[in-house]
C-alpha positions as CSV (number, residue, x, y, z in Angstrom):
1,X,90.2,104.7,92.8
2,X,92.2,101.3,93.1
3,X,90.0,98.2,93.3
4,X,92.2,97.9,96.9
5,X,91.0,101.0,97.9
6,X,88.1,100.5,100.7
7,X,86.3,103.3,98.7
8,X,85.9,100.7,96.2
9,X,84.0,97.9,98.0
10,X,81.7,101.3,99.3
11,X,81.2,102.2,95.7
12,X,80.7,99.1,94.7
13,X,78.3,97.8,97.4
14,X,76.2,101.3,96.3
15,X,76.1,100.0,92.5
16,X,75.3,96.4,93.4
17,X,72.3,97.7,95.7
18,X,71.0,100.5,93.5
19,X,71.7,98.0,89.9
20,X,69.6,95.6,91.5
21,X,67.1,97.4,92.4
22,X,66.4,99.2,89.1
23,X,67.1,96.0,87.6
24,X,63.5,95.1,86.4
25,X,62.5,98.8,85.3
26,X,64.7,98.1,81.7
27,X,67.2,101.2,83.4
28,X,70.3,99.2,84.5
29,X,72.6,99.4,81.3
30,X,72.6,103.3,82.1
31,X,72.5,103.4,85.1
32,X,75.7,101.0,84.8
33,X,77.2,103.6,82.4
34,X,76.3,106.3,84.9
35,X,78.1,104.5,87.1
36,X,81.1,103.6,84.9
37,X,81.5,107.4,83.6
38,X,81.5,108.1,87.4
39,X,84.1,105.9,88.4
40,X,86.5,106.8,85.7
41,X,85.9,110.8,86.6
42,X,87.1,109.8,90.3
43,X,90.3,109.8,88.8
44,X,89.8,112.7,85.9
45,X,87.0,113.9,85.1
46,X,88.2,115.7,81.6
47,X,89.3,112.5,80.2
48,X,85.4,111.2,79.9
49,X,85.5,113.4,77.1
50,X,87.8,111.8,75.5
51,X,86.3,107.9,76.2
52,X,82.9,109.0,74.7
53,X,84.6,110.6,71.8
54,X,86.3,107.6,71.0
55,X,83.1,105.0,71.8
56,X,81.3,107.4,70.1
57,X,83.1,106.9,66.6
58,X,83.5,103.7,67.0
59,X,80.0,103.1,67.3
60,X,79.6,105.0,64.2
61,X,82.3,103.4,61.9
62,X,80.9,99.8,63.3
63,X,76.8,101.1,62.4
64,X,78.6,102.2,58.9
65,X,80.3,98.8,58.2
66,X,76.9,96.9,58.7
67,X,75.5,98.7,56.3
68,X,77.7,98.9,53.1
69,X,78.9,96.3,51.2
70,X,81.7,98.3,49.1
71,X,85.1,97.0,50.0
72,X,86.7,100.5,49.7
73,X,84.3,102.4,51.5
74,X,84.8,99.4,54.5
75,X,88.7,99.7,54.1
76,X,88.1,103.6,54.8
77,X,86.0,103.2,57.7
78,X,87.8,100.4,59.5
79,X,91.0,103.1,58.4
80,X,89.5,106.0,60.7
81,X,88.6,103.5,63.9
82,X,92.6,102.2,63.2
83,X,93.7,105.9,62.7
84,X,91.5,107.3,66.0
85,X,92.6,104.9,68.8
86,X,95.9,104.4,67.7
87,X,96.6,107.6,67.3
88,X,95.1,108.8,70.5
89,X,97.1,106.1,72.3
90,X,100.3,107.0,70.0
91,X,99.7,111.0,70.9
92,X,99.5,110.0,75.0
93,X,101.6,107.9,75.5
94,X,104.5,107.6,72.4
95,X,105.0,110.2,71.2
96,X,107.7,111.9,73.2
97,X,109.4,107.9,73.4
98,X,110.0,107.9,69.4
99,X,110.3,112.0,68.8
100,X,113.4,111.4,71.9
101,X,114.3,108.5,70.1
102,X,114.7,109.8,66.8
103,X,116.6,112.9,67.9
104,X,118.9,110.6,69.3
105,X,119.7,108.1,66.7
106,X,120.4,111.7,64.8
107,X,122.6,112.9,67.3
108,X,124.8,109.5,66.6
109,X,125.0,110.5,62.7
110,X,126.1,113.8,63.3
111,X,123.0,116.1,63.1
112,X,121.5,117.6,66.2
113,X,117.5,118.0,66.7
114,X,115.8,119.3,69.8
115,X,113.1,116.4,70.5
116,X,109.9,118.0,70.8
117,X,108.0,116.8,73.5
118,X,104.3,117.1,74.9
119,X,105.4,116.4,78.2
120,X,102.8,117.8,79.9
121,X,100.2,115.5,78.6
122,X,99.2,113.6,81.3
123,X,98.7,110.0,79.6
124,X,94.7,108.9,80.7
125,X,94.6,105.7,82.7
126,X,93.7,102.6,81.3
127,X,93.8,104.0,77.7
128,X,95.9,101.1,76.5
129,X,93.0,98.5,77.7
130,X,90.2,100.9,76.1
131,X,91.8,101.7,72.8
132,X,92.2,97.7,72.6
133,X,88.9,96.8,73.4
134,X,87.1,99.4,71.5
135,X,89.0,98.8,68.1
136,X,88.9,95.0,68.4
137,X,85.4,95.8,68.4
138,X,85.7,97.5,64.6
139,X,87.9,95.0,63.5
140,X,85.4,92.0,64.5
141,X,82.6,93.6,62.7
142,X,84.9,94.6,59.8
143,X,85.4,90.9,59.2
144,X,81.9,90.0,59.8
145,X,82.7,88.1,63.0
146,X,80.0,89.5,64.9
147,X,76.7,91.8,63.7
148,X,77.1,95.9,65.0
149,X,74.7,96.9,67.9
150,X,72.2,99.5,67.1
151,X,72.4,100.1,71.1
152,X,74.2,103.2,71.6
153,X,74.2,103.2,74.9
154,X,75.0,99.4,75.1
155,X,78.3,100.5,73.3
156,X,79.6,103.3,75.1
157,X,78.7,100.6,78.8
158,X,81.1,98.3,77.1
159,X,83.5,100.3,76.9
160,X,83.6,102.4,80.2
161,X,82.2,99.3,82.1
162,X,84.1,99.7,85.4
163,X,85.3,96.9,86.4
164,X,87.3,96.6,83.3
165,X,87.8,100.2,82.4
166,X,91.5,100.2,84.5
167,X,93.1,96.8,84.0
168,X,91.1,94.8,81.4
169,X,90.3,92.0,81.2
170,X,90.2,93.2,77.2
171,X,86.7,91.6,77.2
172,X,85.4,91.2,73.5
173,X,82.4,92.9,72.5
174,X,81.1,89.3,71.3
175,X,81.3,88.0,74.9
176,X,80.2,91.4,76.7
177,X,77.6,93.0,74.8
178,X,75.1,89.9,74.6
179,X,74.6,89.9,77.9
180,X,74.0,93.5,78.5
181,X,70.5,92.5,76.3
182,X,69.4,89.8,78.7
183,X,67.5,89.6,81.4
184,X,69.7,90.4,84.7
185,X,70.1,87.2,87.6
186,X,72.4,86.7,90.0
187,X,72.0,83.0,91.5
188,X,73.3,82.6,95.0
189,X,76.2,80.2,93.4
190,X,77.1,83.5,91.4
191,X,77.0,85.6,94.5
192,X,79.1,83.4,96.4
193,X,81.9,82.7,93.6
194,X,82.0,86.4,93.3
195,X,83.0,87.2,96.9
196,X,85.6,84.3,96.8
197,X,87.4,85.9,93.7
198,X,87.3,89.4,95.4
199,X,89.0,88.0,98.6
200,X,91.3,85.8,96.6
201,X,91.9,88.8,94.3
202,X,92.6,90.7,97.6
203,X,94.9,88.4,99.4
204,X,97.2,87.9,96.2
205,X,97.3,91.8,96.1
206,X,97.9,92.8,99.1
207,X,99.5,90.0,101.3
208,X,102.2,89.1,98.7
209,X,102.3,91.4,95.6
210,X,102.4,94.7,97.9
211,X,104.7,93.2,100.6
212,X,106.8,91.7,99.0
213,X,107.0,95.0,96.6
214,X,107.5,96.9,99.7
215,X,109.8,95.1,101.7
216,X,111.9,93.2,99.1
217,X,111.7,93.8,95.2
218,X,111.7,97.4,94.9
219,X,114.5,97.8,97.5
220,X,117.1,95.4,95.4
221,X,116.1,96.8,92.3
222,X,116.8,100.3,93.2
223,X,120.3,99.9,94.9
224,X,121.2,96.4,93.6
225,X,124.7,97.6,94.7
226,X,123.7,97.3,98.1
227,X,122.7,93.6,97.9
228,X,124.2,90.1,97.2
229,X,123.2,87.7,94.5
230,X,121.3,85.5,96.5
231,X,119.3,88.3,98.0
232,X,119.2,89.6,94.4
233,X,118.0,86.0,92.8
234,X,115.0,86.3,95.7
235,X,114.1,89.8,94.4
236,X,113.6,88.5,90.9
237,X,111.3,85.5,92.1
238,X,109.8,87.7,94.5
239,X,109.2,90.2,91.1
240,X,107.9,87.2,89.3
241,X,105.4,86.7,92.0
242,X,104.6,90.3,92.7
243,X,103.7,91.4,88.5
244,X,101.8,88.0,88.8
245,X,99.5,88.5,91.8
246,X,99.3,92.1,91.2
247,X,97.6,91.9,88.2
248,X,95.8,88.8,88.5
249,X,94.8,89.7,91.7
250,X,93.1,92.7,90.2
251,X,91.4,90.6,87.3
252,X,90.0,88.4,90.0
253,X,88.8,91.3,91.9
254,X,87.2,93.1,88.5
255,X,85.7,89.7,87.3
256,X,84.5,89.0,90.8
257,X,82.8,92.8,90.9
258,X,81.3,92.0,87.2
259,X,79.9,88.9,88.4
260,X,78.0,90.6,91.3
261,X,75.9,92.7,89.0
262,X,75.6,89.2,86.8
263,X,78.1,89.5,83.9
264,X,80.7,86.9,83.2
265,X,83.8,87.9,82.3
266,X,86.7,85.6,80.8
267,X,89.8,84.4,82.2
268,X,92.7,86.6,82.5
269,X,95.3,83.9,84.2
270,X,95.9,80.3,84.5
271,X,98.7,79.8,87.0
272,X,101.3,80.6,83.9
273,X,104.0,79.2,86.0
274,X,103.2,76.2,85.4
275,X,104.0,76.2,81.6
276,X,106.0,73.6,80.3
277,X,107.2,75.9,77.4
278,X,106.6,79.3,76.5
279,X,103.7,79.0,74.2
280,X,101.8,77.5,76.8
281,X,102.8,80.3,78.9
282,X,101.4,82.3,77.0
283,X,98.2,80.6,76.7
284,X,97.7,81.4,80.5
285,X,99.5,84.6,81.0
286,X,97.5,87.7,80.7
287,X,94.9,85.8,77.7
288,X,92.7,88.3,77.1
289,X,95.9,90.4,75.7
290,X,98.0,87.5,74.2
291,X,94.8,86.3,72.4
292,X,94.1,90.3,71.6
293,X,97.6,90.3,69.9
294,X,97.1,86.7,68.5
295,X,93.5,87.7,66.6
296,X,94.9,91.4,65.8
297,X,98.5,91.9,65.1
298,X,99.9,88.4,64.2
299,X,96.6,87.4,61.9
300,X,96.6,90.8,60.2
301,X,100.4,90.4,59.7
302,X,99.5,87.1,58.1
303,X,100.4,84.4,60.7
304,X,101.8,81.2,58.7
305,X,101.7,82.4,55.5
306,X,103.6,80.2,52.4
307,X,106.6,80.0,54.4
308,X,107.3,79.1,57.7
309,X,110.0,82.3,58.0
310,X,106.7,84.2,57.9
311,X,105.5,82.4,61.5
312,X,109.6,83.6,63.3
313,X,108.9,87.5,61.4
314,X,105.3,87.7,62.5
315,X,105.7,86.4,66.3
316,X,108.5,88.8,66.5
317,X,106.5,91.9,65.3
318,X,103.7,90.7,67.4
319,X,105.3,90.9,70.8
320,X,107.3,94.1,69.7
321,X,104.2,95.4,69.7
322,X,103.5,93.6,72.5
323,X,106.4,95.2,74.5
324,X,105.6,98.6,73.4
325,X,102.0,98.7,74.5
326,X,103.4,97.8,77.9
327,X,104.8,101.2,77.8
328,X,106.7,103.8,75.7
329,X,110.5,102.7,76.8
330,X,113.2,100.4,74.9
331,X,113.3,98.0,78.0
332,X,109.5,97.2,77.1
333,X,110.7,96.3,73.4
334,X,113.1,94.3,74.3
335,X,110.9,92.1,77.0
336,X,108.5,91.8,74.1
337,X,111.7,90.8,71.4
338,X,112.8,88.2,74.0
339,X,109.6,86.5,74.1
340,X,109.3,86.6,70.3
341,X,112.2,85.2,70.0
342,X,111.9,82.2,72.0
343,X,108.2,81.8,71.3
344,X,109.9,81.6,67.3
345,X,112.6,79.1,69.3
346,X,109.4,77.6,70.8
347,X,108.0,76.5,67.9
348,X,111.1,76.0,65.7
349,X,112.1,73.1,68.2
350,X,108.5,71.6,68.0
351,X,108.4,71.5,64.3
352,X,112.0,70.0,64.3
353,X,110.5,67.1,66.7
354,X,107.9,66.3,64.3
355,X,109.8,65.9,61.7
356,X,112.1,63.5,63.6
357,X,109.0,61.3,64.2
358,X,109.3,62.0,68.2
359,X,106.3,61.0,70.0
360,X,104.5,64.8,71.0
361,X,103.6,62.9,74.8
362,X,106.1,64.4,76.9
363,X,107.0,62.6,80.3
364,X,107.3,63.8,84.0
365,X,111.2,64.6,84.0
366,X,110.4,66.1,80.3
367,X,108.0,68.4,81.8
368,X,109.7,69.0,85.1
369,X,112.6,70.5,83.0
370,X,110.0,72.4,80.9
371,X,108.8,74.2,83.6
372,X,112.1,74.9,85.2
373,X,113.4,76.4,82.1
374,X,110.3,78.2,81.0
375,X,110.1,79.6,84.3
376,X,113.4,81.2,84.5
377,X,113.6,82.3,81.0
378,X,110.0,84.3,81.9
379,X,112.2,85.5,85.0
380,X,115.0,86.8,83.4
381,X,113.0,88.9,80.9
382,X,111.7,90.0,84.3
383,X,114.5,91.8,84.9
384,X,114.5,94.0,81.5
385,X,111.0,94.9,82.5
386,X,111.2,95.7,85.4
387,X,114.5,97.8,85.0
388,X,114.1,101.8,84.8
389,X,117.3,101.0,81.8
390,X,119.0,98.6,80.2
391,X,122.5,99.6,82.2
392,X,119.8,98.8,85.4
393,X,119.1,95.8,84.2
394,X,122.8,94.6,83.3
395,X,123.3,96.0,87.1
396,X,121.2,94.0,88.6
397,X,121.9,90.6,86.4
398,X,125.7,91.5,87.2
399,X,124.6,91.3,90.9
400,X,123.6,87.7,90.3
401,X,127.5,86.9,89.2
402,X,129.1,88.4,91.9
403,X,128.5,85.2,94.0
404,X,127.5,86.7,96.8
405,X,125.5,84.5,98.9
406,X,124.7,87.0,102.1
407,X,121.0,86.4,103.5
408,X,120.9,89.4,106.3
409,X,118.3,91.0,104.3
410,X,115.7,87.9,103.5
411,X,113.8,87.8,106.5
412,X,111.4,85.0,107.9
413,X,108.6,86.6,106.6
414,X,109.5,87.3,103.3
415,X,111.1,83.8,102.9
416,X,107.5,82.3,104.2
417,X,105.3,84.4,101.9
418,X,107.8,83.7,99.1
419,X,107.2,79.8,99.9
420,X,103.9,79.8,100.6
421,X,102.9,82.1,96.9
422,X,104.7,79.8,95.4
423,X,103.6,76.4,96.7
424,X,100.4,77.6,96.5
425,X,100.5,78.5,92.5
426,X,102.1,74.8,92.1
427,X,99.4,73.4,93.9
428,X,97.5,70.3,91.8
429,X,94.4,71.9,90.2
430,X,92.4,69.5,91.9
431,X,93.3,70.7,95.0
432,X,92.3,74.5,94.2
433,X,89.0,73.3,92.7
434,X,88.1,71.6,96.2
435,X,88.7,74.8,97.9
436,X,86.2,76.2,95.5
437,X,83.6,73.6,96.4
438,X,84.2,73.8,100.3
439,X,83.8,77.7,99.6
440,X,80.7,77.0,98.1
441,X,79.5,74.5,101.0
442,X,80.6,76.4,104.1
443,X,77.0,78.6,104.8
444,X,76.8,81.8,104.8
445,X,77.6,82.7,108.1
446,X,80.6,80.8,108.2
447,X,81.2,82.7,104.8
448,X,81.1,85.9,106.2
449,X,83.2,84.7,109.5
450,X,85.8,84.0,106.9
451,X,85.9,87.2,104.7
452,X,85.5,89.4,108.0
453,X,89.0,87.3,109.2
454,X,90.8,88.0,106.0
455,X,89.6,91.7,105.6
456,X,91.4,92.1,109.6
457,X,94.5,90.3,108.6
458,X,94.7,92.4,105.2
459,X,94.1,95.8,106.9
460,X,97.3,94.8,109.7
461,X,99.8,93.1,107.1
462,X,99.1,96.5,104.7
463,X,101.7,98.9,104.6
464,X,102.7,101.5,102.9
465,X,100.0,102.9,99.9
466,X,99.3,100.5,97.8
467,X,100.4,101.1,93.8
468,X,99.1,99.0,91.0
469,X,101.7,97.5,88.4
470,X,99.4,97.7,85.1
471,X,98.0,101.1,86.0
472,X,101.0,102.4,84.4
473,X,99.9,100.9,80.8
């Protein structure tokens, strides 16, 4: 059941009315896992099996590692949490990419190896984003960041919570399961920030990351052929726009739903567009992952570490892995390469400056250029993503060359949704936090006037059925 999905707002009105209501008879946490167990068995109910069994021994391991004190015994148990979700997430979703993989780099040395394949496992949704937030779990009581809960229950909520179950945001257990032991309250500034995300969160999905899906992006991309390289340049800004408001359209949506039952969840995006280079793109694309990948891949691999070769090897690794938890094909590892390798450029320039004694303070032209550049590289590792194969993504970047510059197939709308998205993401903070506050002002009438208006002019410009980008990881 996809968050745009108007089952979702009926399912989701039912939990907010019956959460509330049980609220002060010490029942809501399971009645909230009820209800998160439910939701995920909309879309298969066998894999709820698999969710508590994985919860379940993480639970166990974490109960095991507040109690001992023997660093062997600790390395074994953090070992079997490692072991169980990777391996579950490795079985799923790898294992047919490297077992194809390694019967063909065979094949090139002369021997010959059927792959075998488990094709017809059917890979569980959202595993990537429970696997991730149930071992970070582990591996912040492992290092005594945070004390293990004795509240079973508590623990298996966190995990299945629903509006994070799908899509993330990979919420820490630090920030999540303290508030499950508080006293519920939803003020009326909570209620109405929470219905603002949610239509926000709707409008980015459906008015521009679906349309312009539908009517521009994935036609170019799968006949590039068919189109010239200006109409092939708008498809990969449209694609930039279309990953961006698909996914952070859901997070608003899922962080708006939290909020309604009177949990704060962090945030996912922070109009990464606007980085002036691509470490602070990273610092507002997707941040509960980067920051996941930051704490638990580069830190284990030992960050900067005696010498500074260590911080080029480690970012590398870390977005490798980055890429392949996107999903189980090369084009993935070589987005996630690209970005290690100019985050390791990133940084390699920065340290260079310093050294030259130039003044960090960057100016407007300094930053203009920043942008520009950061923007585009993020765009052209767009393409590799986004490509079903490396040959489709040389394709489509050979479209850009041809210097073609037909325009039959940008129409007015398109071009106005494409301007609008991104004039709107460029927009001066302060601008967007006044929206907030006349939001806030406008009473609740007016309010509703508003969200009734937008739900109208979502349900005509809809078309066909609506897919979601990060359901596939």
């Amino acid at each position: 059941m996809l968050f745009t999905n108007g089952n979702y707002f009926v399912f989701l009105a039912a939990v907010f009315f019956a959460y509330w209501l049980l609220a002060r008879r010490r029942v809501p946490i399971l009645f909230l896992l009820v209800a998160s167990y439910y939701f995920y068995a909309l879309w298969n109910p066998k894999f709820l099996v698999l969710i508590f069994l994985l919860s379940t021994i993480d639970f166990l391991v974490a109960v095991g590692l507040g109690g001992n004190r023997s660093r062997m015994v600790r390395k074994l148990l953090v070992t079997v949490s490692v072991m169980t979700d990777v391996g579950v997430l490795f079985v799923f979703k790898y294992f047919d990419f490297f077992s194809n993989s390694f019967a063909e780099l065979l094949s090139k040395t002369g021997w010959h190896l059927s792959a075998y394949s488990l094709g017809t496992l059917i890979l569980p949704l959202g595993l990537s984003f429970i696997t991730f937030r149930s071992l970070s779990y582990v591996v912040d009581v492992y290092r005594g960041q945070i004390r293990p809960t004795a509240r079973y229950f508590d623990y298996l909520t966190y995990v299945a919570f629903f509006p994070t179950v799908i899509a993330g945001p990979i919420v820490r257990a630090g920030d999540l399961l303290p508030q499950f032991r508080t006293r519920p309250a939803l003020t009326s500034e909570q209620g109405t920030r929470a219905m603002f995300l949610i239509m926000i969160g709707l409008v980015k999905k459906i008015a521009i990351a679906d349309f312009l899906g539908y009517n521009l992006v994935d036609r170019v991309f799968d006949q590039p052929q068919l189109y010239s390289s200006l109409e092939t340049l708008a498809a990969i800004y449209g694609y930039a726009l279309q990953i961006y408001c698909d996914f952070s359209g859901y997070s608003d949506i899922a962080i708006g739903s939290a909020l309604l039952l009177g949990f704060k969840l962090p945030l996912n995006f922070d109009s990464p567009y606007r980085a002036r280079d691509l470490r602070d793109f990273w610092r507002r694309w997707h941040i509960s992952l980067s920051t996941w990948l930051f704490d638990y891949v580069y830190v284990s691999l030992g960050g900067l570490r005696k010498r500074r070769f260590n911080l080029y090897r480690n970012l590398i690794l870390t977005f490798l892995v980055g890429g392949l938890w996107h999903g189980a094909a090369w084009t993935f590892v070589i987005w996630g390469g690209l970005h290690g390798l100019g985050l390791s450029a990133n940084h390699w320039w920065a340290q260079l400056r310093k050294r030259s004694g130039v003044i960090a303070r960057r100016g407007r032209w300094s930053n203009i250029i920043g942008v520009f550049l950061t923007f585009h590289f993020v765009c052209l590792t767009w393409v590799v993503f986004r490509a079903q194969s490396l040959a489709h993504a040389r394709q489509v970047l050979g479209r850009l060359g041809a210097m073609q510059f037909g325009h039959g197939n940008l129409s007015a709308p398109i071009l106005l949704v494409l301007a609008v998205a991104y004039l709107s993401h460029w927009t001066p903070k302060r601008l967007t936090e006044r929206l907030d506050i006349t939001w806030a002002w406008l009473p609740a009438p007016a309010q509703a006037v508003v969200i009734l208006s937008v739900a109208l002019g979502l349900y005509y410009v809809a078309g066909a059925e609506a897919q979601f980008i990060y359901g596939n990881f």
